[in-house]
C-alpha positions as a Markdown table, in Angstrom:
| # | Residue | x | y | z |
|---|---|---|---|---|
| 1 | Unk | 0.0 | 0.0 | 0.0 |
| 2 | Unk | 2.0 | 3.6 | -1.4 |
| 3 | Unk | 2.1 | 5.7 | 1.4 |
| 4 | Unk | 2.5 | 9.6 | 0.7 |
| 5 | Unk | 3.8 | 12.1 | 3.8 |
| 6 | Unk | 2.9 | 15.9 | 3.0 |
| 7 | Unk | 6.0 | 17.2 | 5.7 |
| 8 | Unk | 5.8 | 20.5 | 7.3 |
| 9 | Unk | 2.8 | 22.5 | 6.2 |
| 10 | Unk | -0.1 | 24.6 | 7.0 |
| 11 | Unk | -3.5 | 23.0 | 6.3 |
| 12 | Unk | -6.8 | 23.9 | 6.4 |
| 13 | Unk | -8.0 | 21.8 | 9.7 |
| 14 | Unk | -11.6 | 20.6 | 10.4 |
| 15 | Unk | -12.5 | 20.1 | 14.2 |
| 16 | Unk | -15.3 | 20.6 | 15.9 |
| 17 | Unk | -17.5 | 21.6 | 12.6 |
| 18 | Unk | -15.1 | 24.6 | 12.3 |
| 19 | Unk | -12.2 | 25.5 | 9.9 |
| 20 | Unk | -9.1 | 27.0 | 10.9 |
| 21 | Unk | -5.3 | 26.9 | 10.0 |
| 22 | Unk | -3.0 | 24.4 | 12.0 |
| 23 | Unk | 0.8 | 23.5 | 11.1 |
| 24 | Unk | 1.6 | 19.6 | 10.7 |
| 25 | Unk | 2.4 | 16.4 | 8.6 |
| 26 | Unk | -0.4 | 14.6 | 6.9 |
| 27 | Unk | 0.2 | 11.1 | 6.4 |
| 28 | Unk | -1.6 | 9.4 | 3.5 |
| 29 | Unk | -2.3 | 5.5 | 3.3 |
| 30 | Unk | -3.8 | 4.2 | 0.3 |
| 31 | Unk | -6.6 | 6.4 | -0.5 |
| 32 | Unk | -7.6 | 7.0 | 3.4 |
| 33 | Unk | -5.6 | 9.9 | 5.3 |
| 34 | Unk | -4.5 | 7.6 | 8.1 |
| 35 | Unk | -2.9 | 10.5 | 10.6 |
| 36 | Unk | -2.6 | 14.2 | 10.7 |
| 37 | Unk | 0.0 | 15.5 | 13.5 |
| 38 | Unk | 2.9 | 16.8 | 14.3 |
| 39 | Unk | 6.4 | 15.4 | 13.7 |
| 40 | Unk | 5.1 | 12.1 | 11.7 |
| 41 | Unk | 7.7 | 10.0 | 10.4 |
| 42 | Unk | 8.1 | 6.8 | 8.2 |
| 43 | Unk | 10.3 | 5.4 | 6.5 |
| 44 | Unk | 9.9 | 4.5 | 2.7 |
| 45 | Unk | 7.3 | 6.6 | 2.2 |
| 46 | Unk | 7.0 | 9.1 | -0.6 |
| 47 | Unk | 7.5 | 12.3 | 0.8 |
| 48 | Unk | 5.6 | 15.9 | -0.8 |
| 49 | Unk | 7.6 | 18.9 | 1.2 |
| 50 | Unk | 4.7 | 21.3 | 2.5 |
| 51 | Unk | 7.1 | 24.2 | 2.7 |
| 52 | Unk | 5.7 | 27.8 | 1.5 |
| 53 | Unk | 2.7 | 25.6 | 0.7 |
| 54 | Unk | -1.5 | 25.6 | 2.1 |
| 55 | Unk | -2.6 | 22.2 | 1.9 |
| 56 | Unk | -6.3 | 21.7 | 2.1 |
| 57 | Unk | -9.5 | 19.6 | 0.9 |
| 58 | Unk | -10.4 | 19.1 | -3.1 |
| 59 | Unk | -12.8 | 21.6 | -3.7 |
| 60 | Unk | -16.4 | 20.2 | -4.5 |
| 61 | Unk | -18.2 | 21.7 | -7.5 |
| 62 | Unk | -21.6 | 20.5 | -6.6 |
| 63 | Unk | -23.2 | 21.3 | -10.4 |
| 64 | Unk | -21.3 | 20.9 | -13.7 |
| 65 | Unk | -22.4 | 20.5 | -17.1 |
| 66 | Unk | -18.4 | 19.0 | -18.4 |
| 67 | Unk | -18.6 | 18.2 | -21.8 |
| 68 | Unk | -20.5 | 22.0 | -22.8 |
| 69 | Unk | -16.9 | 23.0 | -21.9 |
| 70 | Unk | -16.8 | 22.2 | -26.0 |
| 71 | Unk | -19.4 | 24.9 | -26.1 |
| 72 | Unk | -17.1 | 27.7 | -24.0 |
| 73 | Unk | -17.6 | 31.3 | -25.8 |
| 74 | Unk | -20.3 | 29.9 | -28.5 |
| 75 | Unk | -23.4 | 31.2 | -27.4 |
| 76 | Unk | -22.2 | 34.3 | -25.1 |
| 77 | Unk | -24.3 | 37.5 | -23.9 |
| 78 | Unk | -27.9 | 35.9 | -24.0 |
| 79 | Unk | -30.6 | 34.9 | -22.3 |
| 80 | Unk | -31.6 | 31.8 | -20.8 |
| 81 | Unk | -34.5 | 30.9 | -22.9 |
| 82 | Unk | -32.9 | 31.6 | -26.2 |
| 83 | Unk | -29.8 | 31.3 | -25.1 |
| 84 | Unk | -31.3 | 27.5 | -24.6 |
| 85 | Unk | -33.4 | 27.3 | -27.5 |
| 86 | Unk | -31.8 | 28.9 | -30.3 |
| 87 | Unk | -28.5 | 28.0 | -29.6 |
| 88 | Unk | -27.5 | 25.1 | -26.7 |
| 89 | Unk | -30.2 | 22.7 | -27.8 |
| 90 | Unk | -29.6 | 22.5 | -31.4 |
| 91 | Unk | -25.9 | 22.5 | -30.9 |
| 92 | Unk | -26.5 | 19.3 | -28.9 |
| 93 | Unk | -28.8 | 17.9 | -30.9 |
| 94 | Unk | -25.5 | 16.8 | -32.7 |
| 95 | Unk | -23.5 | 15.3 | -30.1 |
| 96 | Unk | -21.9 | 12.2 | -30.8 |
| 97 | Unk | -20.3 | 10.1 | -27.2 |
| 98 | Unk | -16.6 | 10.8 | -28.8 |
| 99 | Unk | -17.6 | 14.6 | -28.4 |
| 100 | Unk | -18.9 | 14.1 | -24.8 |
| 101 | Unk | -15.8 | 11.9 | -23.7 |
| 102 | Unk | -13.3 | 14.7 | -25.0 |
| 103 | Unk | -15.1 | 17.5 | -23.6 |
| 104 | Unk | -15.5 | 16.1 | -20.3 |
| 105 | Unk | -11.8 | 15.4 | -20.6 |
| 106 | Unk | -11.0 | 19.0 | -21.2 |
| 107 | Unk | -13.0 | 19.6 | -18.1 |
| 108 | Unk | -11.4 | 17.2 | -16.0 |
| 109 | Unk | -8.3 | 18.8 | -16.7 |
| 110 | Unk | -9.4 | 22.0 | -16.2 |
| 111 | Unk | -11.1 | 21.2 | -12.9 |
| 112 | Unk | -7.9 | 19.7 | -11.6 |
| 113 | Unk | -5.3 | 22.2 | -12.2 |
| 114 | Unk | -7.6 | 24.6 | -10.2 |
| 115 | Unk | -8.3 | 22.6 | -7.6 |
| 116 | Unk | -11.6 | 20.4 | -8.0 |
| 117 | Unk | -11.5 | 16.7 | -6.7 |
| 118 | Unk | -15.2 | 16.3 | -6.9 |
| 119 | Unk | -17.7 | 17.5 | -9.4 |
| 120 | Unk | -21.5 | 16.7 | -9.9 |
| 121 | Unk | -22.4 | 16.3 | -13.6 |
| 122 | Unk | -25.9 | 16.4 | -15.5 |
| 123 | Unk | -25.9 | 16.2 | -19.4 |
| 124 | Unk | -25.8 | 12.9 | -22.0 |
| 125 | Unk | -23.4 | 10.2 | -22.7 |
| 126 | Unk | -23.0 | 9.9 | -19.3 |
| 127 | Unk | -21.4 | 6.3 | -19.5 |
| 128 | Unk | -18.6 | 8.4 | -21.6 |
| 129 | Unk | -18.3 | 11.2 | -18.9 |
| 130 | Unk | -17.7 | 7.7 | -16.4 |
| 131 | Unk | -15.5 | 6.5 | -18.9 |
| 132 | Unk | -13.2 | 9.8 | -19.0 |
| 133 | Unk | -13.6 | 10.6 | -15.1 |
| 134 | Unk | -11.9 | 6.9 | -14.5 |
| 135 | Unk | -9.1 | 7.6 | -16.7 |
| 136 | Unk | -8.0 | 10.9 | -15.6 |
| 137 | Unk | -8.7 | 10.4 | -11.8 |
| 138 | Unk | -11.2 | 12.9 | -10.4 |
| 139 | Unk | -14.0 | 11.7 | -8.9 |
| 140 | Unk | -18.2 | 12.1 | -9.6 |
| 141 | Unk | -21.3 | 11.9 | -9.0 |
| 142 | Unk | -23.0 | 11.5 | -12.5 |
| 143 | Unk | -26.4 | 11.9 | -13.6 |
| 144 | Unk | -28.3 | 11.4 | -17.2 |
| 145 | Unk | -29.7 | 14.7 | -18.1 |
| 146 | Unk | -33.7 | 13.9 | -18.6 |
| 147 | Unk | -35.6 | 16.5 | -20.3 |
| 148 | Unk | -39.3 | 15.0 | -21.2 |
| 149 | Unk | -40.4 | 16.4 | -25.1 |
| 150 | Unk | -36.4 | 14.7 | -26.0 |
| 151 | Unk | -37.7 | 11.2 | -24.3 |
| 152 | Unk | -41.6 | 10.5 | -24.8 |
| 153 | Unk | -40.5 | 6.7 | -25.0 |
| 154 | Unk | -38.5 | 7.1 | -21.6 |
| 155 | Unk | -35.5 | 5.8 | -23.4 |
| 156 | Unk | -33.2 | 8.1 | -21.4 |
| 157 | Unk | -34.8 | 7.6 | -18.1 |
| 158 | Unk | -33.6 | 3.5 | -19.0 |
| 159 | Unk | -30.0 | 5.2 | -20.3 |
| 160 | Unk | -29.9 | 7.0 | -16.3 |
| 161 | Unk | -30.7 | 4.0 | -14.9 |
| 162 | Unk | -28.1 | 2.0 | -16.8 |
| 163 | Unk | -25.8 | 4.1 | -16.3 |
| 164 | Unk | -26.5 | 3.4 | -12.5 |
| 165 | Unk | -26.3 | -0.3 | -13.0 |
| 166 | Unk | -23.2 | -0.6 | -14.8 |
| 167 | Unk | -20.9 | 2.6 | -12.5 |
| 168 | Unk | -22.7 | 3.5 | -9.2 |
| 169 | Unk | -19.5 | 2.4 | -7.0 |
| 170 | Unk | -16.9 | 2.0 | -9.9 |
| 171 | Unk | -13.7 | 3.2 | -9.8 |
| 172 | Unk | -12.5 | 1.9 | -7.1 |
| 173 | Unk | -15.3 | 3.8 | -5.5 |
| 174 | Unk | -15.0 | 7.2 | -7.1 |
| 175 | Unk | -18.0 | 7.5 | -9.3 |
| 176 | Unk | -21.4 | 7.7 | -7.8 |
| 177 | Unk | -24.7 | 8.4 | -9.7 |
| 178 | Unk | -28.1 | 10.2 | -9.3 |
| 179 | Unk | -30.8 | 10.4 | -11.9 |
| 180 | Unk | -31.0 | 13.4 | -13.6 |
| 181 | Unk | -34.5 | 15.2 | -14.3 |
| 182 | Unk | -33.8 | 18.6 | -16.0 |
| 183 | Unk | -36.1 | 20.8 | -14.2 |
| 184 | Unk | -40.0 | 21.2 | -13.2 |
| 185 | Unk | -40.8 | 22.9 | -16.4 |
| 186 | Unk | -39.2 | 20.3 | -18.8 |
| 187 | Unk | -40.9 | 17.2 | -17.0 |
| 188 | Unk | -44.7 | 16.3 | -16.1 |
| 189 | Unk | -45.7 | 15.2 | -13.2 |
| 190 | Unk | -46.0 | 11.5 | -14.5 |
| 191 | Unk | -42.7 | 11.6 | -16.0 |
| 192 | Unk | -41.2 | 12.6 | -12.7 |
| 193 | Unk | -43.5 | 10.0 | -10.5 |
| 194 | Unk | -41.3 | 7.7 | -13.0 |
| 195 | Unk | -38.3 | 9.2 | -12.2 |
| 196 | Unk | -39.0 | 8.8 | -8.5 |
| 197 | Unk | -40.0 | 4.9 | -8.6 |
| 198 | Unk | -36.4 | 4.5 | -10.6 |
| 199 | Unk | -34.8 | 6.4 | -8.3 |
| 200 | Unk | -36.2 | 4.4 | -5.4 |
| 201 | Unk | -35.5 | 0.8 | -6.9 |
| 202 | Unk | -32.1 | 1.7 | -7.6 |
| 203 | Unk | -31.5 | 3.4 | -4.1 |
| 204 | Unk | -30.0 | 6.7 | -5.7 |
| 205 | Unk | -31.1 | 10.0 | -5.1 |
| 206 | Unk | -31.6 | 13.0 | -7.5 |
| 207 | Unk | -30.2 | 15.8 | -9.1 |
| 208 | Unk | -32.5 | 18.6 | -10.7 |
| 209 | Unk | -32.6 | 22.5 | -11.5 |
| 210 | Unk | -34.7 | 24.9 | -9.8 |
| 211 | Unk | -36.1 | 27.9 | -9.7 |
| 212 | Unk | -33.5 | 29.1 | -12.5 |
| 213 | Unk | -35.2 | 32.2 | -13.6 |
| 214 | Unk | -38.4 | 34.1 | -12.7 |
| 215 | Unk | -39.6 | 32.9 | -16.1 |
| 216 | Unk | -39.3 | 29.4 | -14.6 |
| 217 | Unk | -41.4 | 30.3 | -11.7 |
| 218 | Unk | -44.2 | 32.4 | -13.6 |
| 219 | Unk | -44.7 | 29.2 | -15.6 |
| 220 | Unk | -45.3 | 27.3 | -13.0 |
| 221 | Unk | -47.1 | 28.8 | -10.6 |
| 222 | Unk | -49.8 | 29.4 | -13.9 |
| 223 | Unk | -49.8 | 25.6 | -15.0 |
| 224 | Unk | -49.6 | 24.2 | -11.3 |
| 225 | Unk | -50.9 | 26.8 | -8.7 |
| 226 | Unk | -47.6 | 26.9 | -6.5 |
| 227 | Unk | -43.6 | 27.8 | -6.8 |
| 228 | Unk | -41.7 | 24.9 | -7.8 |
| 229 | Unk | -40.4 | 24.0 | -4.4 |
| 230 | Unk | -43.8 | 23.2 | -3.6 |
| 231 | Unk | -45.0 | 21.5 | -6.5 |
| 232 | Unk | -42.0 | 19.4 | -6.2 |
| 233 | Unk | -42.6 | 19.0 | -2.6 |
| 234 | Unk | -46.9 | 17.8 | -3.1 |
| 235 | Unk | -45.3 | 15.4 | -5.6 |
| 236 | Unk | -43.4 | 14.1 | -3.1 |
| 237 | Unk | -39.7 | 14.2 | -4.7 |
| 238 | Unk | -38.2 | 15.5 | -1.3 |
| 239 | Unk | -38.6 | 12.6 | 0.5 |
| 240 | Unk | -35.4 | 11.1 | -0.8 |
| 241 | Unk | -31.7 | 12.6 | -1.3 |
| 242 | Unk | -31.6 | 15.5 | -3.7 |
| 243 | Unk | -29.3 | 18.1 | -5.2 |
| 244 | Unk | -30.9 | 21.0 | -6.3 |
| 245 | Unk | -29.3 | 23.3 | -8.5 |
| 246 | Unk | -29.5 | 27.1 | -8.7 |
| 247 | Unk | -32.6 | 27.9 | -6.0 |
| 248 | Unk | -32.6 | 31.7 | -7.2 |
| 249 | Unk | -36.1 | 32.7 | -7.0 |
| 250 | Unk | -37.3 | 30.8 | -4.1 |
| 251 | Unk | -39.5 | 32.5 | -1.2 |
| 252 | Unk | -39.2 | 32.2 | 2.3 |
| 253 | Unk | -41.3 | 29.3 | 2.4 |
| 254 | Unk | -39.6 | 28.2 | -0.4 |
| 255 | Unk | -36.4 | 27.6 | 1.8 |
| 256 | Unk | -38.7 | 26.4 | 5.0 |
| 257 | Unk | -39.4 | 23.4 | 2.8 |
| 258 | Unk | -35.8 | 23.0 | 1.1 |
| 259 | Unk | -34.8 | 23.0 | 5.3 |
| 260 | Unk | -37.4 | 20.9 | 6.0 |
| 261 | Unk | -36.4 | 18.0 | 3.8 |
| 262 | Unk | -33.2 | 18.6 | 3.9 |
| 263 | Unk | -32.1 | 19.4 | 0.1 |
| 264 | Unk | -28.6 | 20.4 | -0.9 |
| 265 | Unk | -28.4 | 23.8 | -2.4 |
| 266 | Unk | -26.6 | 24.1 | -5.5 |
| 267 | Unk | -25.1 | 28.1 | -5.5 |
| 268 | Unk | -24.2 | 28.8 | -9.3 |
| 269 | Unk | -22.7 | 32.9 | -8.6 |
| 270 | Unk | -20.9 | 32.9 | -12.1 |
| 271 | Unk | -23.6 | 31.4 | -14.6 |
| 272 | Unk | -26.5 | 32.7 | -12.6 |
| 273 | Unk | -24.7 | 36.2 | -13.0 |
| 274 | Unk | -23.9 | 36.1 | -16.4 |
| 275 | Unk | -27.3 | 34.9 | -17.7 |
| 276 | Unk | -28.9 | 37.5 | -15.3 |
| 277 | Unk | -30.9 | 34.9 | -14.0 |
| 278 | Unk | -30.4 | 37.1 | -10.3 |
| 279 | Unk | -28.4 | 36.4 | -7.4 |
| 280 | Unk | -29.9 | 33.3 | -4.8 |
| 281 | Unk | -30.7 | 34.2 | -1.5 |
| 282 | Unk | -27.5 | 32.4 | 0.1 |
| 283 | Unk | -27.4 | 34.4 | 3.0 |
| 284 | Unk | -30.9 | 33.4 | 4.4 |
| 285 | Unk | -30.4 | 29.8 | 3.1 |
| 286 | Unk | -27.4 | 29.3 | 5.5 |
| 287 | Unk | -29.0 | 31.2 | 8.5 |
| 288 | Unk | -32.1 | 28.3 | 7.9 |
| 289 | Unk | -29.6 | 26.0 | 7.8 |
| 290 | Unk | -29.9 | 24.5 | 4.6 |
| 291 | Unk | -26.9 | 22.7 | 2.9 |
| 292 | Unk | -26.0 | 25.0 | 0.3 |
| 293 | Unk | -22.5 | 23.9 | -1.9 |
| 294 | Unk | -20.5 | 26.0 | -5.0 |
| 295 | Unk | -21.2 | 25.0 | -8.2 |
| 296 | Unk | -19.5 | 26.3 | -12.0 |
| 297 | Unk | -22.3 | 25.1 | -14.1 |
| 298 | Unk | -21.5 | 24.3 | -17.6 |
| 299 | Unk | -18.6 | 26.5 | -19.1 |
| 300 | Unk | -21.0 | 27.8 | -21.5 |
| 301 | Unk | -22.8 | 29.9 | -19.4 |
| 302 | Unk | -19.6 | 30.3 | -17.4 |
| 303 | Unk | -17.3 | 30.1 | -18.9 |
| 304 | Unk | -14.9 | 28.8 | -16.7 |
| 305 | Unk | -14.8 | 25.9 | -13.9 |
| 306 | Unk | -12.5 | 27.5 | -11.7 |
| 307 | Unk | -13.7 | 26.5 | -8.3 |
| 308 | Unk | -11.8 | 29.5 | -6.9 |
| 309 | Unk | -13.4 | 32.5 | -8.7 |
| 310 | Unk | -16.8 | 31.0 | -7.6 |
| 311 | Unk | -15.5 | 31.5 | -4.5 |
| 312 | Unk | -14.9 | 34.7 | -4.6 |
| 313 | Unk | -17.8 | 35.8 | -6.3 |
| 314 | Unk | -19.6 | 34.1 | -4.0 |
| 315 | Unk | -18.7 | 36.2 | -1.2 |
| 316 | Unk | -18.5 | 39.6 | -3.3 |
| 317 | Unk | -21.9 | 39.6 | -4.9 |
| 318 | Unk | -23.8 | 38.9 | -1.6 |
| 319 | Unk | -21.8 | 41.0 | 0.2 |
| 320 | Unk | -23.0 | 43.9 | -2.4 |
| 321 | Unk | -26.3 | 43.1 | -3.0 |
| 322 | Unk | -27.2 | 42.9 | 0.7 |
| 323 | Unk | -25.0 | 45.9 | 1.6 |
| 324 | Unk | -23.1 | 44.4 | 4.1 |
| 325 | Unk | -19.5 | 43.7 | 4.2 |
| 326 | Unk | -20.2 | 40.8 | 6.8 |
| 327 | Unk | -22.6 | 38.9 | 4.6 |
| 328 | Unk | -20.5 | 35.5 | 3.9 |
| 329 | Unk | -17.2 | 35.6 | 5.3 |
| 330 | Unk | -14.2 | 33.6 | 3.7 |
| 331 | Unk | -14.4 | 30.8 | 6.5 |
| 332 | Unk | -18.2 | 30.3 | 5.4 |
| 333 | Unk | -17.3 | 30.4 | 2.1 |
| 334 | Unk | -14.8 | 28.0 | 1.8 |
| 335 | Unk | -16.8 | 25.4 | 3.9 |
| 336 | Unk | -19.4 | 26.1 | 0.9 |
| 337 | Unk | -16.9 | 24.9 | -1.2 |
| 338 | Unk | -15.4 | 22.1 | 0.4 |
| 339 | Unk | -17.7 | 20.4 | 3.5 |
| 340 | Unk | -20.5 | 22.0 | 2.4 |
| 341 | Unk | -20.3 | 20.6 | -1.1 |
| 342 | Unk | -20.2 | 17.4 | 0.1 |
| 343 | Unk | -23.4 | 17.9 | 2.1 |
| 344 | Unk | -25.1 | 18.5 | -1.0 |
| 345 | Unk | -24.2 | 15.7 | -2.6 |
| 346 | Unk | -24.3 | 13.5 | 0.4 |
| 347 | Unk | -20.6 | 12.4 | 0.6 |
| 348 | Unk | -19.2 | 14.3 | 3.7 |
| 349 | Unk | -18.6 | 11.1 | 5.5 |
| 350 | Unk | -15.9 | 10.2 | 2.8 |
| 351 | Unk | -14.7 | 14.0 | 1.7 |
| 352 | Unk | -14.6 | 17.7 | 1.7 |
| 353 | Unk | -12.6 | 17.8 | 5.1 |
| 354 | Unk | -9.0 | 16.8 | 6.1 |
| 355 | Unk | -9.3 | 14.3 | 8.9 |
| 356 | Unk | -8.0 | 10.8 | 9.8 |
| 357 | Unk | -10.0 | 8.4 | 8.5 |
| 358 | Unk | -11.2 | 10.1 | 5.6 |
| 359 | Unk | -10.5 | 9.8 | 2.0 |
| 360 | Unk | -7.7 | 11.5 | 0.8 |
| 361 | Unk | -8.8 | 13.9 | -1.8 |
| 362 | Unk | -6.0 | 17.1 | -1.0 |
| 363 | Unk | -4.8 | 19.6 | -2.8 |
| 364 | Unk | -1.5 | 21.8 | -2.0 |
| 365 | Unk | -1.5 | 25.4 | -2.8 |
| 366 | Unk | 1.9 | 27.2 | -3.8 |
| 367 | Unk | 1.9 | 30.1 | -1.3 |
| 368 | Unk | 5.0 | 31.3 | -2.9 |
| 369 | Unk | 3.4 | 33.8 | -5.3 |
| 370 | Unk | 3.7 | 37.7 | -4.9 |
| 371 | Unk | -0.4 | 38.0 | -4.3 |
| 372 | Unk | -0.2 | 36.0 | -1.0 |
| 373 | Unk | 2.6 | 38.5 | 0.4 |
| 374 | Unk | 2.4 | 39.6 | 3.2 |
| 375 | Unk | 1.1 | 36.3 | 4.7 |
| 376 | Unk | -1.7 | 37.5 | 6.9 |
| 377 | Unk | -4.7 | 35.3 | 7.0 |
| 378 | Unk | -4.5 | 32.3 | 4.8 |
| 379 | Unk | -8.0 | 31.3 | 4.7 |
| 380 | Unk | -8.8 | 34.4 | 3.3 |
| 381 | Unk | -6.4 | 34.6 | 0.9 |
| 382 | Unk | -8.1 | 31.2 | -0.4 |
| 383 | Unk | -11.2 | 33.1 | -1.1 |
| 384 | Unk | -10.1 | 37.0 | -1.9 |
| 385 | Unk | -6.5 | 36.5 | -3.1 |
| 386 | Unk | -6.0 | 32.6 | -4.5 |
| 387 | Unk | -6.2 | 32.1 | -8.4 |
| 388 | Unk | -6.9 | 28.4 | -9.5 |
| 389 | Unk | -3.8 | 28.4 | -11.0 |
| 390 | Unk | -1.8 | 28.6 | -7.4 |
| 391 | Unk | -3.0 | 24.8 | -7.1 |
| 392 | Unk | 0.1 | 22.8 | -7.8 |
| 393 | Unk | -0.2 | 19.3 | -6.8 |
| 394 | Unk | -3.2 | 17.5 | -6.2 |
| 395 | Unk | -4.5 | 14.0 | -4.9 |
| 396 | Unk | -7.7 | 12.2 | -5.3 |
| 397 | Unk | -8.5 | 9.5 | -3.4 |
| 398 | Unk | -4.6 | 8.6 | -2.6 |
| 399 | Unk | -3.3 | 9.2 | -6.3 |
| 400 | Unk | -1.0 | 12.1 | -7.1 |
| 401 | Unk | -3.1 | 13.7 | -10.3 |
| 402 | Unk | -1.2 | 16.8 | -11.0 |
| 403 | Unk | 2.4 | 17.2 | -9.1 |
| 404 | Unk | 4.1 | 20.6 | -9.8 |
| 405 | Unk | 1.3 | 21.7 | -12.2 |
| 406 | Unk | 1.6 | 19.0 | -14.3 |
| 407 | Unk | -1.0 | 16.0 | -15.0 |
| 408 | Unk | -0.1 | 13.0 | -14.4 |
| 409 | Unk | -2.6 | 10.6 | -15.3 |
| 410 | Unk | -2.6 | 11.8 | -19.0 |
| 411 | Unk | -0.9 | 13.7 | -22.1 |
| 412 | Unk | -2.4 | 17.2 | -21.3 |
| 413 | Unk | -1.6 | 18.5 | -25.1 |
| 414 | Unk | -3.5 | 15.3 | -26.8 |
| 415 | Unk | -6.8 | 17.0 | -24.7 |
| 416 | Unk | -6.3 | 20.0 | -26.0 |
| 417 | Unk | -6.0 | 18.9 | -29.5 |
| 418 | Unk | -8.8 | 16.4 | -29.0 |
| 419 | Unk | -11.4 | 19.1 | -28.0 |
| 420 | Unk | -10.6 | 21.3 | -30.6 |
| 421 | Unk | -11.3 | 18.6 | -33.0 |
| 422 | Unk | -14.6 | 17.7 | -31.5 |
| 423 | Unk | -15.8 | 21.7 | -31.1 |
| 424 | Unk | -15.0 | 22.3 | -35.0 |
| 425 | Unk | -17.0 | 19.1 | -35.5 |
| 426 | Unk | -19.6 | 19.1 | -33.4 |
| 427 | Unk | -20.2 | 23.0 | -35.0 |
């Protein structure tokens, strides 16, 4: 069993449901962090020295569309609805699974050299999106986009639930899956009883947008009477585990519902901003106590999937539109992204903290850069100061990834040349 021993460093320590910065070794066994001290030695084990360095938990983006990443800059300076319609959905309407396996690739790579170890995906091939996340190392928790007018035979309900059956579990643990109904307006209420009775026989929970846009909201409160949140909840899709992207325009009883059942919040700041969908009321979510996580959304409507600008636009834009400078401090923030992420997606007894026992998804920040000087408070500097591009090594579940920037689980330039390929093709 390869043991690694990150000497010397500063990491972001989780005791007593708190965050704060301690100096030690962590030593990692396998894919488990077996002990995090002071002044732990072994012999013959691979040592990473944590000098100048911040070592802390793979960052959890809890709602990702990868393979749009082949879509970054196409359709920019839209809105939603045509933004959907006139452009996204015929563009897909021409994916092949090569085109999804290379553009989930390019977002594996680009997640990982800015610090994701864990990403929640909706969107199609999904056995393809498996298939790439195994190879490069990250891990997942993968769902088969459902939207109802593209399925009226249920065939992709059967590809979800295949998917489930042949890489809930696989590998070596690192891919978990939900099933994936698009969103309240796309489904009926008898497509989504079916999505619940497949989600139930295959014990999985789900992941699903909501509450996007006002638009969203209009439309359903005519066809149905109520928000979404409580049309979801009389259908009864709350009483099992779900992820619930976006949240925007949800009411206060709205959130006493999401509390109630317990649903993990999906915050979006980037693509909710730059489709002027509105800003979610985070604030109010976390003072109810609802799980709320970080997520990138596609890199269409992004267009990037740096876990670390989310971050800090998380914090900046609440901080603004409330008016107050104490709105969602950096230690909130960063539990968002890390613990609080794997709240969401129901996976914070395995990661999104570094303590004994757990699995050993870490990344290592390179403190020697000039915007970090003079070292003050580091776990504000993760939020207000860090780019993605300070992450330099990274592990995921035991397995050194990227070390010293550079991937090692696969030829970085063939991705590159790969995409572009498929993005000239696909359009």
């Amino acid at each position: 069993m390869e043991k690694i021993l990150i000497k010397d460093c500063q990491y972001l320590a989780f005791r007593n449901n708190r965050i704060s910065v301690e100096d030690g070794d962590i030593l990692i066994s396998g894919n488990i962090i077996e002990k995090i001290g002071r002044n732990v030695s072994l012999p013959g084990v691979k040592i990473i020295e944590g000098k100048d360095s911040f070592v802390m938990p793979g960052l959890v983006n809890t709602h990702s569309h990868a393979a749009m990443s082949l879509l970054r800059s196409y359709a920019d300076d839209m809105e939603l609805k045509p933004w959907l319609e006139e452009k996204i959905w015929p563009a897909e309407e021409n994916l092949k699974a090569e085109h999804v396996y290379w553009g989930s690739m390019l977002a594996f790579l680009e997640m990982i050299k800015s610090g994701t170890t864990t990403f929640a995906d909706m969107y199609f091939y999904m056995d393809d999106v498996a298939e790439a996340a195994i190879k490069i190392g990250i891990r997942g928790v993968l769902a088969r986009g459902l939207i109802q007018f593209t399925d009226p035979e249920g065939k992709n309900l059967q590809e979800n639930i295949d998917l489930i059956e042949k890489y809930h579990k696989k590998g070596d643990g690192r891919i978990t899956c939900l099933i994936g109904p698009h969103a309240p307006y796309t489904t009926s209420p008898e497509y989504l009883q079916k999505v619940m009775a497949a989600a139930d026989k295959q014990g999985v929970g789900i992941h699903i947008h909501i509450s996007e846009t006002k638009q969203e909201v209009e439309d359903v409160y005519k066809e149905h009477g109520v928000s979404p949140v409580e049309y979801l909840e009389k259908l009864g899709l709350f009483e099992r585990h779900v992820v619930a992207a976006h949240c925007v325009h949800v009411s206060e009883k709205d959130m006493d519902i999401l509390k109630k059942h317990n649903v993990g919040v999906c915050h979006n700041p980037g693509s909710n901003l730059k489709l002027a969908s509105g800003i979610a009321p985070v604030p109010i979510m976390l003072e109810k106590g609802i799980n709320v996580g970080i997520g990138t959304d596609g890199a269409s409507s992004n267009n990037n999937l740096n876990m670390f600008e989310e971050m800090h636009l998380t914090s900046l834009i609440h901080k603004g539109h409330n008016l107050n400078p104490l709105i969602l401090n950096a230690r909130e923030v960063l539990e968002m992204a890390t613990i609080g992420g794997a709240k969401v997606l129901g996976l914070d007894h395995e990661i999104g903290s570094l303590e004994e026992g757990k699995k050993a998804d870490i990344i290592i920040i390179d403190l020697e850069k000039p915007h970090f000087y003079p070292k003050a408070d580091l776990i504000s500097n993760m939020v207000y100061s860090a780019q993605g591009s300070d992450v330099k090594t990274v592990i995921i579940d035991g397995k050194i990834v990227m070390e010293n920037y550079k991937l090692t689980t696969y030829d970085e330039k063939e991705i590159l040349i790969k995409s572009e390929e498929m993005k000239k093709d696909l359009l």
